[in-house]
C-alpha positions as CSV (number, residue, x, y, z in Angstrom):
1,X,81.8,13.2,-61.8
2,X,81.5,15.2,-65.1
3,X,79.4,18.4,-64.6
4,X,77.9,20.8,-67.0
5,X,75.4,20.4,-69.7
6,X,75.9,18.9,-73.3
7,X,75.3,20.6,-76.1
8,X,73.1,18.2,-77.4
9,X,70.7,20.0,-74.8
10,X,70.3,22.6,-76.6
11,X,69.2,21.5,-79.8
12,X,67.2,18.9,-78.6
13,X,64.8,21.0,-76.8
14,X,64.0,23.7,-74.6
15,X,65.1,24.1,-71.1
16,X,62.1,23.9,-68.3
17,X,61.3,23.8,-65.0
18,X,61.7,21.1,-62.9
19,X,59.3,21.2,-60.2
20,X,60.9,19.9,-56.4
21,X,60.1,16.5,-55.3
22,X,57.0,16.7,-52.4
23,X,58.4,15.6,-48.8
24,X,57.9,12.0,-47.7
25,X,56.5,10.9,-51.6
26,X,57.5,8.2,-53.2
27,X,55.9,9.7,-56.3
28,X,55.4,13.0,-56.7
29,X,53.0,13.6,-60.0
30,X,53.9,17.0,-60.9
31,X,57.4,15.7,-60.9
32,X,56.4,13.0,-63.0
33,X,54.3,14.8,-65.3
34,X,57.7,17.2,-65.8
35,X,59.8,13.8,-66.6
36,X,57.4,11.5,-68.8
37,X,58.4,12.4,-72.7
38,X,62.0,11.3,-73.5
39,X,60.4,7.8,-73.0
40,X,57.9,7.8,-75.6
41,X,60.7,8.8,-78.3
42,X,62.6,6.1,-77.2
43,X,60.2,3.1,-76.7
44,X,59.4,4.2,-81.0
45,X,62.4,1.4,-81.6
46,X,60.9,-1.2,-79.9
47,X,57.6,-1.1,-82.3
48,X,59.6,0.0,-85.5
49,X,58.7,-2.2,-88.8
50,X,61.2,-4.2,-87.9
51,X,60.0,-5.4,-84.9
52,X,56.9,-5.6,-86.0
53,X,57.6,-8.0,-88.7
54,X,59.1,-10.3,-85.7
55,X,56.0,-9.7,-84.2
56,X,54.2,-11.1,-86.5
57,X,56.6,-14.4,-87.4
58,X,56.4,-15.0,-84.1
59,X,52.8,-15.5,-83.4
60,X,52.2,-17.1,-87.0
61,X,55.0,-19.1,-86.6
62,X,54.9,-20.2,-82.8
63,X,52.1,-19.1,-81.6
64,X,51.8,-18.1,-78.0
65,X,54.6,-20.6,-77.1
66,X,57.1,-17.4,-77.0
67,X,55.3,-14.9,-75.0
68,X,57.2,-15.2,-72.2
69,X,60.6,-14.8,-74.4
70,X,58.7,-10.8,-75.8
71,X,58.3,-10.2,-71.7
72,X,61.8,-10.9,-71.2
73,X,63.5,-8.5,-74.2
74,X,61.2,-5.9,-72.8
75,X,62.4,-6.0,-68.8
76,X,66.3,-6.4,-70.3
77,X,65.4,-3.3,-72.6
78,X,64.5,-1.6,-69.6
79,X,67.5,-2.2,-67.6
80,X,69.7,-1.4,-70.5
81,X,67.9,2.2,-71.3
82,X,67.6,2.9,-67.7
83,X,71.6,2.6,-67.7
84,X,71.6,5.2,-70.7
85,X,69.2,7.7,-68.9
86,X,71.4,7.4,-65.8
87,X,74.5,7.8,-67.8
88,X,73.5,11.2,-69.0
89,X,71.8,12.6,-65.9
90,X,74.8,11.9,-63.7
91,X,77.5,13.3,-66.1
92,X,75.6,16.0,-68.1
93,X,76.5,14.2,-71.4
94,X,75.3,11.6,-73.5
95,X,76.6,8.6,-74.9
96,X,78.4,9.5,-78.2
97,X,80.0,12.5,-76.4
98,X,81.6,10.5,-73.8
99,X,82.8,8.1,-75.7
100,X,84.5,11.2,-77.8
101,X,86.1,11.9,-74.7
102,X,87.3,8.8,-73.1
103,X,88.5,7.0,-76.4
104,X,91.4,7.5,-78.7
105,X,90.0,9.1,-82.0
106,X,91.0,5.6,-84.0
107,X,88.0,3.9,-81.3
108,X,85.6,7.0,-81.6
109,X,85.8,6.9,-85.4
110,X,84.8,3.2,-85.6
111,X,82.3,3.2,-83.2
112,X,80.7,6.8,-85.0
113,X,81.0,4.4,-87.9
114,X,78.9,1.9,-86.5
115,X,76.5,3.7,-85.0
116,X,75.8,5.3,-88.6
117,X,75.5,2.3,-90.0
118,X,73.0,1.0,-87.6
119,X,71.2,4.3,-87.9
120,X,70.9,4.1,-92.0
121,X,69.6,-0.2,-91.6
122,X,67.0,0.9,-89.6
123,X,66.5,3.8,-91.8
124,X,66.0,1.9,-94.9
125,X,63.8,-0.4,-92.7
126,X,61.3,2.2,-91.5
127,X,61.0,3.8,-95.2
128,X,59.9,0.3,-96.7
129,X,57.3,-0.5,-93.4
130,X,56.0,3.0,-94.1
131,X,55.9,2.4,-98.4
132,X,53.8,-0.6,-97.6
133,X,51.5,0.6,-95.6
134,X,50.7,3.4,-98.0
135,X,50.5,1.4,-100.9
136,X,47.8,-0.9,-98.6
137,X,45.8,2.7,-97.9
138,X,46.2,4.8,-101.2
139,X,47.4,2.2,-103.8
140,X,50.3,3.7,-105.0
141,X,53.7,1.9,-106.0
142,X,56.4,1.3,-103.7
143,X,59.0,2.8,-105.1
144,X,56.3,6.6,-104.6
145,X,55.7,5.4,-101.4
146,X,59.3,5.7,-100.3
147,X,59.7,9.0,-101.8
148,X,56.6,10.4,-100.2
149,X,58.1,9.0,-96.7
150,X,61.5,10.4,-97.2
151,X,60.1,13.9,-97.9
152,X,56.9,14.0,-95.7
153,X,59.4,13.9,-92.5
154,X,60.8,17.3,-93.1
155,X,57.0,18.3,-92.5
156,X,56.6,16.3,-89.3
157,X,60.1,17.8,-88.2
158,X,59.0,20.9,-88.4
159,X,57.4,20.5,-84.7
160,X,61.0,20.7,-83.5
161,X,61.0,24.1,-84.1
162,X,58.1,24.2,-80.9
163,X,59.8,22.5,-78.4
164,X,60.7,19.4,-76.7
165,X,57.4,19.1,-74.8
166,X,55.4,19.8,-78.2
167,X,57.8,17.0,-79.8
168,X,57.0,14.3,-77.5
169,X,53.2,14.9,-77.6
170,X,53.6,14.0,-81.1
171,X,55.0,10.9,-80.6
172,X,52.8,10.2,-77.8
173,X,49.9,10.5,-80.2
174,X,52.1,8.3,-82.8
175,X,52.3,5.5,-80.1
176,X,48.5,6.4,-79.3
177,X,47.3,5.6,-83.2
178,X,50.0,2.3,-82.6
179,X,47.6,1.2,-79.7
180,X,44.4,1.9,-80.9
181,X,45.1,0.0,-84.3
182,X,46.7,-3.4,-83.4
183,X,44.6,-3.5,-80.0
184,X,41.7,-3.1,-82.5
185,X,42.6,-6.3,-84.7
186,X,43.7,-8.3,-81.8
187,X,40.2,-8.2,-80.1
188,X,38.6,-8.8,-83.3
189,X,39.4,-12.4,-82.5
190,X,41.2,-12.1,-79.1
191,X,42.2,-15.9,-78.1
192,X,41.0,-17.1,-74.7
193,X,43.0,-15.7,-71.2
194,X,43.9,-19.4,-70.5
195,X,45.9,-19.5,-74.2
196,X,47.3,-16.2,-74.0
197,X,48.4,-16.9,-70.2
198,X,50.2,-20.2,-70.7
199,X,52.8,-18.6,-73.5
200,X,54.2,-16.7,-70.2
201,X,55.5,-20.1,-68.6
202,X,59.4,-20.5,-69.8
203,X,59.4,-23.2,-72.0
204,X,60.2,-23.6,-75.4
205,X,60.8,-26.6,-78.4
206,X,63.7,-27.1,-80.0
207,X,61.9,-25.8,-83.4
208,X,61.4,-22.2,-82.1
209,X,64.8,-22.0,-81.2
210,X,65.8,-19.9,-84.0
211,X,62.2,-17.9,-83.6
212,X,62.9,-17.1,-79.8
213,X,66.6,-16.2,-80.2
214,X,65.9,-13.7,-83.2
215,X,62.6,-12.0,-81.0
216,X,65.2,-11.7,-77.8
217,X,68.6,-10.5,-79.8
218,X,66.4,-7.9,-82.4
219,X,64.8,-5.9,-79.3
220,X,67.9,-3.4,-78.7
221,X,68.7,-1.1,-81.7
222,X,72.2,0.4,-81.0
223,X,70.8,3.9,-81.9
224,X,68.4,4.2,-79.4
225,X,70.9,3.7,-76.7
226,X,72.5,6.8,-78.0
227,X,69.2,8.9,-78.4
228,X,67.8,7.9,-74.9
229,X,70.8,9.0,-73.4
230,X,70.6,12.2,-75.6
231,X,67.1,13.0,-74.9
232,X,67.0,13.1,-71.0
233,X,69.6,15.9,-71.1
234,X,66.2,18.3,-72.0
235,X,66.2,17.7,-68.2
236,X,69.3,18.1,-66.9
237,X,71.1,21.6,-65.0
238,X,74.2,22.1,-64.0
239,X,72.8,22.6,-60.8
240,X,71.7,19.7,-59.8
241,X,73.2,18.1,-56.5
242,X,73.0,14.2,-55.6
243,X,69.4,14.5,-54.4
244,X,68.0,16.3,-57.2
245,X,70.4,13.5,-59.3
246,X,69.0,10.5,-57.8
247,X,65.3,12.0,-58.6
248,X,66.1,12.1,-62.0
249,X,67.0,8.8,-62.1
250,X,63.9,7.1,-60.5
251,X,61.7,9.2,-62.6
252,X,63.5,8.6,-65.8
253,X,63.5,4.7,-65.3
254,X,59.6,5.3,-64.3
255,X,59.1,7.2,-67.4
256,X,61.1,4.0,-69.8
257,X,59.0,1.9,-67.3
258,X,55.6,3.6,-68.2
259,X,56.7,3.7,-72.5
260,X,58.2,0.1,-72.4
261,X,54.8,-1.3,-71.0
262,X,52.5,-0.1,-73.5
263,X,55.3,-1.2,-76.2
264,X,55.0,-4.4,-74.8
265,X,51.5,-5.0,-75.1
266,X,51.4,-3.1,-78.7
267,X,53.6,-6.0,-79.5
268,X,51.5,-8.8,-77.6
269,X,48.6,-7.8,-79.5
270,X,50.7,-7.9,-83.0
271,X,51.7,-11.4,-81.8
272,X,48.7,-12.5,-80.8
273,X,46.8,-11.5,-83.3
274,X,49.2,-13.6,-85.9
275,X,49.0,-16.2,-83.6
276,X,44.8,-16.7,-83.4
277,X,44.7,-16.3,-87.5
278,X,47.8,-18.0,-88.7
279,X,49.1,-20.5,-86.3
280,X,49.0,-24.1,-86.8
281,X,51.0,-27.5,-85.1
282,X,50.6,-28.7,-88.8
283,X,53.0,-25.9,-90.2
284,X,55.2,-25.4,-87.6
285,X,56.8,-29.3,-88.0
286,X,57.3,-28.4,-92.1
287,X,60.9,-27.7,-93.5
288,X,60.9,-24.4,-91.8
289,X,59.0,-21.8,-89.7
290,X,55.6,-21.0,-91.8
291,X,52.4,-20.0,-91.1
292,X,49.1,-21.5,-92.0
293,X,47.3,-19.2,-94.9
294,X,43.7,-20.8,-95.9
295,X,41.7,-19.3,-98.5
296,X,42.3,-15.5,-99.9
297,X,45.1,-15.3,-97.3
298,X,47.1,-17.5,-99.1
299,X,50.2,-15.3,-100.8
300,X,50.4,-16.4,-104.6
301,X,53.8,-15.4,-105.6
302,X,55.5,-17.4,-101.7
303,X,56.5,-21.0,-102.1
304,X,54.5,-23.4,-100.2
305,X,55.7,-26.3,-97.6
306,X,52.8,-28.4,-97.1
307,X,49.1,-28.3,-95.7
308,X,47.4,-27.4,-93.0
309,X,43.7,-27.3,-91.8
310,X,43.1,-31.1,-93.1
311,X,44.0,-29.9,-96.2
312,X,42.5,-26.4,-96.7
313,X,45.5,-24.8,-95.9
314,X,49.1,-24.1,-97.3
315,X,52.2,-24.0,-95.1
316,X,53.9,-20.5,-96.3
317,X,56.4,-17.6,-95.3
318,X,54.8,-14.8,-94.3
319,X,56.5,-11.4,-93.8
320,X,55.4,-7.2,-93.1
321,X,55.0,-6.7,-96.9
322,X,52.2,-9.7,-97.0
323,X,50.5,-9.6,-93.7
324,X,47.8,-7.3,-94.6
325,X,46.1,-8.9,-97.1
326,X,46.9,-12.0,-95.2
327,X,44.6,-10.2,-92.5
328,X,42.0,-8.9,-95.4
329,X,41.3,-13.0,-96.2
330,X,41.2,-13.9,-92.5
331,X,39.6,-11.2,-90.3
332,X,38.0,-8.9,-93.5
333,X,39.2,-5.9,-95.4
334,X,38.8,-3.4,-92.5
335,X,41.2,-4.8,-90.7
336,X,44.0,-4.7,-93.5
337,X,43.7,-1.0,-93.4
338,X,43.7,-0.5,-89.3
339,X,46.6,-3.0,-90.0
340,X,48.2,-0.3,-92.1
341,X,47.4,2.9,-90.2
342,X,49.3,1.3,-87.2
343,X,52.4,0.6,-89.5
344,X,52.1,3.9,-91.1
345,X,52.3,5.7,-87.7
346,X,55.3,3.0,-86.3
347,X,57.3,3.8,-89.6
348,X,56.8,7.4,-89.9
349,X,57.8,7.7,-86.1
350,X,60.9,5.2,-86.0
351,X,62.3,7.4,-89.0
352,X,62.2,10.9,-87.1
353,X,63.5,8.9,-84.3
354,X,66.1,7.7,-86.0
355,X,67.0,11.4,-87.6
356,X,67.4,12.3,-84.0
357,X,69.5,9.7,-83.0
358,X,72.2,10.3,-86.0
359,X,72.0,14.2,-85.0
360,X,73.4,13.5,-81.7
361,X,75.7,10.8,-82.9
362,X,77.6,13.3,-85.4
363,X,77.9,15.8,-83.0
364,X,79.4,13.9,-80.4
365,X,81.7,11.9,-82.0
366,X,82.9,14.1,-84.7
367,X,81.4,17.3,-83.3
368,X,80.0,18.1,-86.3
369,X,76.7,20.1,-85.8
370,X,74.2,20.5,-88.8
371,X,70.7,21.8,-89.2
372,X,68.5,18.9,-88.6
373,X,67.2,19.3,-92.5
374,X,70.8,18.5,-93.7
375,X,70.7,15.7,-91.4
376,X,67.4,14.2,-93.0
377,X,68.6,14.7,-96.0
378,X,72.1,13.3,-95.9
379,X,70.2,9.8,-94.3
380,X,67.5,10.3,-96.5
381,X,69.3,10.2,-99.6
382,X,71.5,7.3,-98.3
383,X,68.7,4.8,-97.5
384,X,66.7,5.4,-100.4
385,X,69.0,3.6,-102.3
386,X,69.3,-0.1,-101.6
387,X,64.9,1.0,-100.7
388,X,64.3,2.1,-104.3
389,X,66.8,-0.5,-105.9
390,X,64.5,-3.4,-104.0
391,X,61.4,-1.8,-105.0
392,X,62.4,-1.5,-108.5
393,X,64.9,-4.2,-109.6
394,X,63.6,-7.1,-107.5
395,X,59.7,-7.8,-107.9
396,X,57.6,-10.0,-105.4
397,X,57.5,-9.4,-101.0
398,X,59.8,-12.1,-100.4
399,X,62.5,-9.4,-101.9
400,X,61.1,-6.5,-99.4
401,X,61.0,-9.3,-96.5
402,X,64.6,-10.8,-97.2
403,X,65.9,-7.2,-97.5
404,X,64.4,-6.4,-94.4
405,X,65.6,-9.8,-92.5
406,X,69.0,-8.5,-94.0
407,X,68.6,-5.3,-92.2
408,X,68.3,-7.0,-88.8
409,X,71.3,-9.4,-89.2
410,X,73.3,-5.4,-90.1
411,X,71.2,-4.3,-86.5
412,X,72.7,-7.4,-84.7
413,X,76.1,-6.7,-85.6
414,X,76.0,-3.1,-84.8
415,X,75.0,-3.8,-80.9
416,X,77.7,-4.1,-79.3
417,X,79.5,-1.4,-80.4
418,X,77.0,1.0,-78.2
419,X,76.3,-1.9,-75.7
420,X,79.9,-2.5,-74.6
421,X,81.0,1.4,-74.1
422,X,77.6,2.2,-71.8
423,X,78.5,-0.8,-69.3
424,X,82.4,0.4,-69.4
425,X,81.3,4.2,-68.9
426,X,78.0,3.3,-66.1
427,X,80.4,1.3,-64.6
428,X,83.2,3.4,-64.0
429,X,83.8,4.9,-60.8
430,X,85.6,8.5,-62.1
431,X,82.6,9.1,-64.6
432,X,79.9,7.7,-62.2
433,X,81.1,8.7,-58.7
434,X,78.5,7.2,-56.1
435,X,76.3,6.8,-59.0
436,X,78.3,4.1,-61.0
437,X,76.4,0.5,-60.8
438,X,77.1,-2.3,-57.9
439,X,79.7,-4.8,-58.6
440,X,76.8,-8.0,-58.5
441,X,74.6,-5.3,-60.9
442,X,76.9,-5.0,-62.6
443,X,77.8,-8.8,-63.3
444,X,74.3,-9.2,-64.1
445,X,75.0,-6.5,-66.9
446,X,77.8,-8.2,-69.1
447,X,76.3,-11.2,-68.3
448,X,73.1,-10.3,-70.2
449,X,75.0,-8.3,-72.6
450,X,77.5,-11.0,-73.5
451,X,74.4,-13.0,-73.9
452,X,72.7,-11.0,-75.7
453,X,75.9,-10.6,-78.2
454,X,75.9,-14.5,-78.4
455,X,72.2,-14.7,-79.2
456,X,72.7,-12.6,-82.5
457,X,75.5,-13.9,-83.1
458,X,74.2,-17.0,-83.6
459,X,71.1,-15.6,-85.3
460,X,73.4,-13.9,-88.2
461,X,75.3,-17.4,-89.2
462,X,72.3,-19.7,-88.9
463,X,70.6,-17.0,-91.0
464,X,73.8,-16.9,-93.5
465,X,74.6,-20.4,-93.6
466,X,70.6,-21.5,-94.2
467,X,71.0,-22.6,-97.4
468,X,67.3,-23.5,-98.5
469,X,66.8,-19.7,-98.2
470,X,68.5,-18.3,-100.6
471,X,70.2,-16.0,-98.9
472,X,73.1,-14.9,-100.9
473,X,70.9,-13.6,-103.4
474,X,70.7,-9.9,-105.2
475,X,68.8,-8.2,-102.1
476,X,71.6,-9.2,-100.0
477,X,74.5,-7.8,-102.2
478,X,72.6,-4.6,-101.7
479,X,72.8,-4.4,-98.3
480,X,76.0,-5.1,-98.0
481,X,76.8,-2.5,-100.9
């Protein structure tokens, strides 16, 4: 078993006390108290603008008929980020710095490469969410709207300089102003228990296949496997033995287990909300997934697929860049601006996340340690790009939406190139010691994993090969440039 302390530690934080486990306590709250943080930065990727936007197709689109699917990719992202916590806080390292050290530099260099690219997707994702949603509150063009969000992190990463503890109360807040917003427009209207409840009995049609795959496979970024494992090391000594070990563990996978709940119902609340306004049997049996948009909600620059409502509705797409006025002609104009706070706060977080995350990528595969400024910009200045090109060159929010359902085929491909090495490392037995996982655990593992890898792999060619969507279209050469 590896001992010693990365030196990811260092910069990600300040050392502090642990305090000692009380006798005979299952829980022990000054002990947990110590331990909750490192959850809350990592549970930011799960309600990104990304996931939001599945969010949203999915209860516009399905309604409540895939509830049970969003409860699922949460308990799997749990098992999969507790592997990445336990990974660190057994060896003293995280993720990217073990894999420097167990690979050949050929494999490290590829998988570095990956994990960038994964890193700058998201990147360009979480500028565009956060664009929107301050062109919804202060009117301002997109393309100012991703400049303000690339240079208004350097201010918000300036609470790095106080420490871990004043970091993660930051984010905590972020995933507060998350909750308070969507929770707000979902009880506006909140459907009945009975409704809500019945979406959590597996069953699904063959028409939200497609739907249900894409919420399940989107769930797990690649980079937030390497910045969980990154984070916990703010906890970690040298010192530890196996009890002090095996306390970590529990109260790390309480601490994902306390963030992952609270994403999960930030993202019920997203679906649900979508699902009460925009749902209809009438649109979901047209050419493809749309949702049913009546009156001022209706988007009218997005094709239309047929009618809904008797007639007073139009089947149509309906995407992040859309869905708050969509909100504005269905629940009332307050509620496209708590719309866009809550976005505002999931972008602006997902992007200093993701800042972190590249930080301790570069340094462990390449060991190349810069100031985290240099880091922002470098990523900044990368995802601006193809985010400015879109804003400028193409006009309309199918062009933001496609470039963004782009950006999750690039996240799908990425996975398994940080999914594959933590099961190989969690799983070996000179790394782990009498840590490393169970042989039937470990089944269950690549089971899901390979599972998971066939899900988006099947979501990336029926999204390439759907010809009625244009996909091989300008926004797409982007991305790929």
């Amino acid at each position: 078993m590896t001992q010693g302390t990365d030196e990811a530690n260092n910069d990600a934080s300040t050392s502090f006390v642990i305090p000692d486990e009380k006798e005979n306590s299952w829980v022990s709250f000054p002990t947990l108290y110590a331990y909750i943080g490192p959850g809350f930065l990592m549970c930011i990727a799960y309600l990104d603008p990304g996931n939001l936007e599945a969010d949203l197709q999915t209860g516009a689109y399905t309604g409540f008929h895939l509830m049970w699917v969003l409860l699922l990719s949460h308990i799997v992202g749990l098992m999969l980020q507790s592997l990445a916590s336990r990974l660190s806080v057994v060896t003293g390292h995280h993720l990217a710095s073990i894999a420097q050290m167990n690979y050949n530099k050929y494999t490290s260099f590829l998988l570095w490469i990956m994990a960038e690219l994964a890193i700058i997707g998201s990147d360009i994702q979480e500028v565009l969410g956060s664009a929107i949603a301050l062109q919804i509150l202060m009117g301002i063009p997109l393309w100012a709207g991703c400049l303000i969000t690339a240079l208004d992190t350097f201010t918000f990463l300036l609470i790095h300089i106080y420490g871990i503890r004043k970091l993660e109360l930051l984010f905590l807040m972020l995933v507060a102003v998350m909750t308070v917003t969507f929770f707000y427009n979902f009880f506006e209207e909140p459907p009945s228990a009975s409704e809500l409840l019945s979406g959590f009995i597996p069953k699904i049609k063959p028409r939200n296949t497609v739907t249900a795959l894409a919420l399940l496979g989107a769930v797990i970024m690649p980079h937030n496997l390497y910045l969980h494992s990154a984070l916990v090391l703010s906890r970690r000594s040298s010192q530890w033995n196996k009890k002090k070990i095996k306390e970590a563990i529990k109260y790390f996978t309480i601490d994902s287990g306390i963030a992952l709940t609270i994403a999960f119902l930030i993202n019920l609340c997203v679906v649900g909300t979508f699902a009460v306004q925009f749902f209809s049997e009438d649109c979901s049996v047209s050419s493809k997934p749309t949702a049913c948009l009546t009156g001022s909600s209706i988007d009218p620059e997005a094709q239309i697929y047929g009618t809904c409502n008797g007639g007073l509705g139009v089947c149509q797409e309906i995407g992040l860049s859309f869905a708050g006025n969509a909100l504005k002609g269905s629940i009332g104009s307050t509620s496209k601006y708590i719309w866009a706070l809550g976005v505002l706060a999931a972008g602006q977080s997902s992007t200093m996340t993701g800042t972190y995350a590249g930080q301790f990528v570069m340094e462990g595969y390449i060991n190349l340690k810069i100031s985290i400024w240099k880091r922002v910009l470098v990523t900044r200045s990368i995802a601006l790009g193809p985010a400015l090109l879109v804003t400028l060159l193409v006009q309309g929010n199918n062009a933001q939406d496609t470039l963004s359902q782009w950006l999750n085929v690039l996240q799908s491909v990425q996975l398994p190139f940080a999914l594959i090495p933590l099961l190989h490392f969690t799983s070996n037995k000179r790394l782990m010691g009498d840590f490393k996982t169970s042989p039937p655990f470990t089944c269950l593992l690549w089971a899901l994993t390979l599972s998971i890898i066939g899900i988006n792999i099947f979501t990336v060619l029926n999204f390439i090969q759907d010809d009625e969507s244009g996909i091989i279209d300008d926004v797409g050469i982007l991305v790929l440039i």
